[in-house]
C-alpha positions as CSV (number, residue, x, y, z in Angstrom):
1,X,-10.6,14.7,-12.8
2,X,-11.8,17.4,-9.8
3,X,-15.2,15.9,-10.1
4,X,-14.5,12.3,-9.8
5,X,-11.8,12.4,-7.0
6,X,-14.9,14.9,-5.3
7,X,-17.3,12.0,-6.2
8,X,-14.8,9.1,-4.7
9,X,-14.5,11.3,-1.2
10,X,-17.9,11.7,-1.0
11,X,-18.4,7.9,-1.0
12,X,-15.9,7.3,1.6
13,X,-16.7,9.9,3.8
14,X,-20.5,8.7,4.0
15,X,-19.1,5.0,4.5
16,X,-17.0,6.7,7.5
17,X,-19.5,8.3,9.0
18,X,-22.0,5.4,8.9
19,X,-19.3,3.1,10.3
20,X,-19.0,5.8,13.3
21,X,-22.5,5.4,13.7
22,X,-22.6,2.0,14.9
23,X,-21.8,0.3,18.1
24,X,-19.1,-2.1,18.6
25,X,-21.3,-5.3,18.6
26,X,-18.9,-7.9,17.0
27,X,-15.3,-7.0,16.2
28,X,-14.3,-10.4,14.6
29,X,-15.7,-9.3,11.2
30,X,-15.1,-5.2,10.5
31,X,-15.0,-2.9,7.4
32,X,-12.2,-0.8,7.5
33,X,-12.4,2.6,5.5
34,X,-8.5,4.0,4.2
35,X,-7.7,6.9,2.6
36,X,-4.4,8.0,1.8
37,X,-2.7,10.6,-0.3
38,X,0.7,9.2,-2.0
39,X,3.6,11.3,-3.9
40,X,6.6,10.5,-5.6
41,X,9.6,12.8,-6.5
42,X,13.1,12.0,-8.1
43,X,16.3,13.7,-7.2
44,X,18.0,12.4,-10.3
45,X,18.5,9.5,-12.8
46,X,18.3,6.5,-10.2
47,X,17.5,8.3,-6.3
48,X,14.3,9.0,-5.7
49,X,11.3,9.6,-2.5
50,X,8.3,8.7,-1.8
51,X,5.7,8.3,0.6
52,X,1.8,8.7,1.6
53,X,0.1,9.7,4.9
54,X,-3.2,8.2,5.4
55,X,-6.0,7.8,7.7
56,X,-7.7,4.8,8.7
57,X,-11.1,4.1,10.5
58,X,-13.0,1.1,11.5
59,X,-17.0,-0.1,11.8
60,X,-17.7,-1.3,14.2
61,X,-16.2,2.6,15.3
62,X,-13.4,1.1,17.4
63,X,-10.3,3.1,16.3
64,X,-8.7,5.8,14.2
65,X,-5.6,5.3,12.8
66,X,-3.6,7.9,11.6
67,X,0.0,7.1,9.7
68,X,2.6,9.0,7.9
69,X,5.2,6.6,6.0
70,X,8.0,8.4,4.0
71,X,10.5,5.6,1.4
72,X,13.6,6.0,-0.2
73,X,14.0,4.6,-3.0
74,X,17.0,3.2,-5.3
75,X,16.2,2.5,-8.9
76,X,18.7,-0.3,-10.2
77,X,18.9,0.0,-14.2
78,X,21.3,-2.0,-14.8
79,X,21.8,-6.0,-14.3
80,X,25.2,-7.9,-13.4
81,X,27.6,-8.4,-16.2
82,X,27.8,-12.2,-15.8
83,X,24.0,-12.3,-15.8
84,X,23.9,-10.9,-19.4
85,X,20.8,-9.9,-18.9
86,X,19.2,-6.6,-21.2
87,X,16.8,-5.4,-18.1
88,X,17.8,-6.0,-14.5
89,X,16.9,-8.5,-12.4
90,X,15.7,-6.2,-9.1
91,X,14.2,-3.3,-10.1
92,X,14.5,-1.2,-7.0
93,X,15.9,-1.2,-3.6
94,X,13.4,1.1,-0.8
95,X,14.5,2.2,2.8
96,X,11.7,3.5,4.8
97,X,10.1,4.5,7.9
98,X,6.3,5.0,8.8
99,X,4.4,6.4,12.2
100,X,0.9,4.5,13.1
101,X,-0.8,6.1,16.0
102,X,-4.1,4.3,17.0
103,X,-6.8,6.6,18.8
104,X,-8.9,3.6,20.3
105,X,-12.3,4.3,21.3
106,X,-12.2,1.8,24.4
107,X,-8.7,0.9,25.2
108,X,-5.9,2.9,25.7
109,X,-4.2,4.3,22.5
110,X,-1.4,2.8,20.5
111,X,1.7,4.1,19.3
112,X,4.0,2.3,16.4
113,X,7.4,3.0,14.8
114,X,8.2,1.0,11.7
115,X,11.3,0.8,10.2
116,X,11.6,-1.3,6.4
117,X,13.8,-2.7,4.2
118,X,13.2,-3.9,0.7
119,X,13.4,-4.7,-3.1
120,X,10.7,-5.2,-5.8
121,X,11.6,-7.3,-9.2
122,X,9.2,-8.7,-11.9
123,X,8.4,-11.7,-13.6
124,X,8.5,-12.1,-17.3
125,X,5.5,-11.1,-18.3
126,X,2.5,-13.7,-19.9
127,X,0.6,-11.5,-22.5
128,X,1.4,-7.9,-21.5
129,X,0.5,-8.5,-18.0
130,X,3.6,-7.1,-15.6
131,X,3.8,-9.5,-12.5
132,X,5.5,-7.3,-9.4
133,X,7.3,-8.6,-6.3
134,X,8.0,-6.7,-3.6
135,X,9.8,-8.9,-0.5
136,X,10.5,-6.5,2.4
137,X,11.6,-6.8,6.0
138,X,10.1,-4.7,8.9
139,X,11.1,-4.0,12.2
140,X,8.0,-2.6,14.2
141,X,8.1,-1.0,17.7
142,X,5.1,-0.8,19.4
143,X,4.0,1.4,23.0
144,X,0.4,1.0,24.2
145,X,-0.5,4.3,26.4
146,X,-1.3,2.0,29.5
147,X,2.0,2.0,31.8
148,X,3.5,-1.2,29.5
149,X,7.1,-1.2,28.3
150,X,7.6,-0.9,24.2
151,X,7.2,-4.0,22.2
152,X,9.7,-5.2,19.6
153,X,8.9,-7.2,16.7
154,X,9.9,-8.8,13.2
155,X,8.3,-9.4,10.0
156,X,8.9,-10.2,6.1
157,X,5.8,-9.3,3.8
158,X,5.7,-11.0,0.3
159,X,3.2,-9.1,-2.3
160,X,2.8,-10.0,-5.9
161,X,1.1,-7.2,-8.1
162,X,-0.4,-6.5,-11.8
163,X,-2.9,-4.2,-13.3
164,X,-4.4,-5.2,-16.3
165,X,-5.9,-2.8,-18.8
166,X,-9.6,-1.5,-18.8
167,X,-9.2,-1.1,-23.0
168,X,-6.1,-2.3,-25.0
169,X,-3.5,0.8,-26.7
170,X,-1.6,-0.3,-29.7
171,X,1.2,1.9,-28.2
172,X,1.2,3.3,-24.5
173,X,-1.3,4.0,-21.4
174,X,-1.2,7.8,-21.0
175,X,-4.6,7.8,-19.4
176,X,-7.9,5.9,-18.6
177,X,-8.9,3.1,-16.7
178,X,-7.2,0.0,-15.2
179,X,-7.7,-2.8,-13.2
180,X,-4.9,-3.5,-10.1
181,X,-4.9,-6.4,-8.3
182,X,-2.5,-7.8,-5.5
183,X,-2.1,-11.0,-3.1
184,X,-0.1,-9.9,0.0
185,X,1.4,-12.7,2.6
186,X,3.1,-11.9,6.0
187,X,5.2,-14.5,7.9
188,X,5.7,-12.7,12.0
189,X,9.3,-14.0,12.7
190,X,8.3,-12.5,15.8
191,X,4.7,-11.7,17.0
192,X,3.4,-7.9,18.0
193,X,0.9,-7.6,20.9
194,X,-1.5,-6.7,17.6
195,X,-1.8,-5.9,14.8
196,X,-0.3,-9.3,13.3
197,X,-1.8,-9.3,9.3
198,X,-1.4,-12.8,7.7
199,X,-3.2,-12.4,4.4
200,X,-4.2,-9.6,1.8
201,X,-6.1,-9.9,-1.0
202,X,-6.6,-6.7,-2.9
203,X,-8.6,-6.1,-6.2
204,X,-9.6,-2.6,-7.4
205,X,-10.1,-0.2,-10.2
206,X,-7.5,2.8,-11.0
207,X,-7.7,5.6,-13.5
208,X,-4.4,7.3,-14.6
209,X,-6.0,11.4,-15.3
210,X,-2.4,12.3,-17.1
211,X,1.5,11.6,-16.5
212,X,1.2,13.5,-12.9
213,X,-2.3,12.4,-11.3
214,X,-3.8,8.8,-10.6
215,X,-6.7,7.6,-8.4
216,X,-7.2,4.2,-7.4
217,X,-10.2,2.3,-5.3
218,X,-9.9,-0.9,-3.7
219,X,-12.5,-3.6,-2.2
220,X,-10.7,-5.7,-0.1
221,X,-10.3,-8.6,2.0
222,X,-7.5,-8.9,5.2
223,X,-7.3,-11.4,8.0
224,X,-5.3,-10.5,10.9
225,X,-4.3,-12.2,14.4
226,X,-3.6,-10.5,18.0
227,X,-5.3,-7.7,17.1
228,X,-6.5,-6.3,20.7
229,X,-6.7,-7.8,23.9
230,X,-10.4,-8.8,23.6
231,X,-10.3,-10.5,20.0
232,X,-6.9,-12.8,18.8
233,X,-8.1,-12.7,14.9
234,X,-10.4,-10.4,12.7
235,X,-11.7,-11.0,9.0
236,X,-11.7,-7.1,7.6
237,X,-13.0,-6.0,4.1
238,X,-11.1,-2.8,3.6
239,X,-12.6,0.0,1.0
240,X,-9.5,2.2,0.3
241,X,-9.2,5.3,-1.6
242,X,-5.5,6.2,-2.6
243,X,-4.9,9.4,-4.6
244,X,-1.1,9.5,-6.1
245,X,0.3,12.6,-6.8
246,X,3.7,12.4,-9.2
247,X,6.0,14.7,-9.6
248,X,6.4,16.6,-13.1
249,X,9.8,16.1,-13.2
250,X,9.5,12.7,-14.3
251,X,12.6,10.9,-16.0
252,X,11.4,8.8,-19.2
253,X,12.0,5.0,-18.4
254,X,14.7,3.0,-19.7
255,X,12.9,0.8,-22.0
256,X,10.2,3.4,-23.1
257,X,7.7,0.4,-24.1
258,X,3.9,0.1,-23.5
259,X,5.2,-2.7,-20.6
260,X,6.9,-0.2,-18.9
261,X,4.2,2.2,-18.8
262,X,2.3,-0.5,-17.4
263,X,4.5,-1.5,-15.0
264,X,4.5,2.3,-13.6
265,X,0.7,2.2,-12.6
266,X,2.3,-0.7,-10.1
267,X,3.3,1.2,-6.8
């Protein structure tokens, strides 16, 4: 496990330092480098938090971003009475916060405060393949360090995710590799200055080391408008590295089936 999470930072970290190396010659098409550590810890049978902190850099080397994004989460196990249903309909409920600040290279930095609210639910599954929807709302603050007032805006973000596995188990995933994959959408109710992501299209390869530790590498594709005040859309192709760190006091699920231990690899 040491040795490939050593091997997976190595990679990024020459990516980085390659993307540093160049000049800012055409912003409208980037890669974007992400690394972010995530955790996870329950406080009892249906409360739990969660959150990552990450850092973020750009090629052409026009910004690093640095974000810390705490969650809590409510785990809803059981489903109206007049639905009749045997698993509920939402899985889980997530209040959360997160802090973005932007060291630009050529304009004056940028400071975000993010406040969320959502739910995630899943679709019946086709073939053992666990289809999760996560709607939330955001409310995002914005201050750019150049004598302008803060900026107030409004989102909803729509992401439908799976994983699919790398080898079939008669029984349960306890380790090994996986595929996830996600489509996400965002519709601005109300624009930011930047910073305004349309579309995210996310495939990658994941490896769950044991019931605590899992790794996960993504090659992906995001469009964004308004991002700066010199360019009003970007096409980015994001390699991110997220490392998720569980804590051992792990409650079993409710339905202890080989879909459910799928649908934990989904975050």
């Amino acid at each position: 496990m040491i040795r490939l999470l050593v091997s997976l930072l190595f990679i990024l970290n020459f990516l980085v330092v390659s993307a540093q190396q160049e000049d800012p010659v055409d912003a409208n098409v980037n890669r974007q480098f992400w690394l972010d550590f995530n955790t996870r810890r329950s406080l009892d049978s249906i409360h739990e938090l969660s959150g990552f902190v990450g850092y973020r850099s750009i090629s052409p080397h026009l910004f690093d971003k640095f974000l810390v994004v705490p969650t809590y989460n409510i785990i809803h196990t059981k489903s109206p009475k007049f639905m009749n249903l045997e698993k509920p309909l939402i899985s889980s409920f997530h209040l959360g916060a997160g802090l973005y600040y932007t060291n630009n290279k050529y304009e004056p930095d940028n400071f975000e405060f993010r406040l969320m609210q959502g739910l995630k639910f899943f679709l019946p599954s086709i073939d053992m393949i666990p289809l999760k929807n996560y709607v939330r709302l955001e409310e995002r603050f914005q201050k750019t360090f150049d004598g302008s007032y803060w900026n107030a805006s409004f989102r909803f973000r729509y992401k439908i995710s799976t994983v699919i596995e790398w080898k079939k188990h008669l029984f349960s995933f306890n380790k090994g590799l996986y595929i996830p994959m996600s489509v996400e959408f965002f519709f601005n109710l109300k624009k930011a200055d930047r910073f305004n992501d349309v579309i995210r299209i996310t495939p990658g390869l994941g490896y769950k080391f044991n019931e605590e530790w899992k790794a996960e590498f993504y090659v992906s594709y995001h469009y964004s408008q308004n991002t700066s005040e010199d360019d009003d859309s970007t096409n980015d192709f994001v390699f991110r590295l997220r490392i998720y760190k569980k804590s051992i006091q792990k409650k079993p699920p409710v339905f202890n089936t080989k879909e459910e231990d799928l649908k934990e690899l989904i975050e």
